[in-house]
C-alpha positions in Angstrom: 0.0 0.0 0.0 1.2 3.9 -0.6 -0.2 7.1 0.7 -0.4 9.5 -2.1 -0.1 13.4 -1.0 -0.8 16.0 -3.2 0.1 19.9 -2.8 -2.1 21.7 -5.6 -4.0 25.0 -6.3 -7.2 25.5 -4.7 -8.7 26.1 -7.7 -8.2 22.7 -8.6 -9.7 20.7 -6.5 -13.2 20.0 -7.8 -11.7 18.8 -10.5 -9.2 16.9 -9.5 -11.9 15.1 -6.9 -14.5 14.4 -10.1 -11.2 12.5 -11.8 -10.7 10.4 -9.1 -13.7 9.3 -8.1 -14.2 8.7 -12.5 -11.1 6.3 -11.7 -12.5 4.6 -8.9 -11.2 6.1 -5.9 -13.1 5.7 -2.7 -11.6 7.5 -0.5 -9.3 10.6 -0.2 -8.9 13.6 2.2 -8.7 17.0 1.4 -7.4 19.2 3.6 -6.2 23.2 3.4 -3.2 24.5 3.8 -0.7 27.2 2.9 2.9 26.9 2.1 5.4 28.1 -0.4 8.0 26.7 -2.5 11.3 27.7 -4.6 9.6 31.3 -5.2 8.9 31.8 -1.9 5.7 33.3 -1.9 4.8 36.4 -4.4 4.8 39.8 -4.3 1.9 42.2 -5.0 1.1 45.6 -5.2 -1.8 47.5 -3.6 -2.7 51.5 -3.7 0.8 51.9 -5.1 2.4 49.7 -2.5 3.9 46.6 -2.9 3.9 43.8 -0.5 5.2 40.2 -0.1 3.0 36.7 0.5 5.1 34.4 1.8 2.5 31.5 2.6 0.2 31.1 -0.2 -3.0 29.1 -0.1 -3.1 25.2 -1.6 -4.9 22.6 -1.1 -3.6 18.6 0.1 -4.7 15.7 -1.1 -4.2 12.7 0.8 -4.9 9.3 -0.8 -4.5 5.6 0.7 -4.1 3.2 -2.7 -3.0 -0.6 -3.9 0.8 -0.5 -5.2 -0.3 -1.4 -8.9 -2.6 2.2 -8.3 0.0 4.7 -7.8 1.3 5.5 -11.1 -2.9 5.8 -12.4 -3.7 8.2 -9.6 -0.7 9.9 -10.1 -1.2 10.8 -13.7 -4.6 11.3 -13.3 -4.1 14.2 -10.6 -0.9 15.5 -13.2 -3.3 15.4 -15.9 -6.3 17.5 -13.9 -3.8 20.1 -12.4 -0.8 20.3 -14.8 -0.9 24.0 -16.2 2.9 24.6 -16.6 2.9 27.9 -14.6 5.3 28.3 -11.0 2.9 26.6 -8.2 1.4 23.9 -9.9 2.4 21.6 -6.9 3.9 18.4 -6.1 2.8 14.5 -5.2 4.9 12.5 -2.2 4.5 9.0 -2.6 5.1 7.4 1.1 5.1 3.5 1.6 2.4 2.6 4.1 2.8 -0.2 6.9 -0.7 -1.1 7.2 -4.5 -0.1 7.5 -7.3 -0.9 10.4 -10.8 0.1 9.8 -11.9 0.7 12.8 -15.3 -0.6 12.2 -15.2 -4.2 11.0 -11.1 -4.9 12.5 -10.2 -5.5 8.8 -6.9 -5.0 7.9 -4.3 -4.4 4.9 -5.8 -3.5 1.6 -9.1 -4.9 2.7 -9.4 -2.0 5.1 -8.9 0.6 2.2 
């Protein structure tokens, strides 16, 4: 099993959700968060004055999914966000130990 995280624009994530669910995916969290990468925030200018964001609003995607899954999902989240611009966003992979639902006890890739 691997945990999929996703860092993309807001503005994204309707779509991005109708994708996945088109693919199959069951379940996914979406959480919202700010952040910034290489450009370190932007800088904008107001009544003549300029002033820097250094945290900028995204949005996380967090998705629990079979090995053989992860390059699907993957491309299917590239494919829904992709616009070639700075702050696009990224996906970690992580490599998960194990499930539990908490519900039925199951466990493994039953549980997900």
């Amino acid at each position: 099993m691997k945990k999929i995280e996703a860092i993309i624009r807001p503005e994204s994530v309707d779509v991005v959700r109708n994708a996945l669910n088109a693919t199959g995916v069951t379940g996914l969290m979406i959480s919202e968060v700010e952040g910034h990468g290489k450009q370190k925030g932007v800088v904008q200018q107001w009544r003549g004055e300029k002033y820097k964001i250094e945290l900028l609003p995204k949005a996380k995607i967090e998705i629990v999914v079979k090995d053989q899954d992860v390059g699907r999902i993957c491309k299917t989240i590239i494919d829904n966000t992709k616009t070639g611009e700075i702050g696009d966003g990224k996906i970690f992979i992580y490599p998960l130990e194990d499930a539990i639902r908490i519900r039925t006890g199951e466990k493994g890739e039953s549980a997900i």
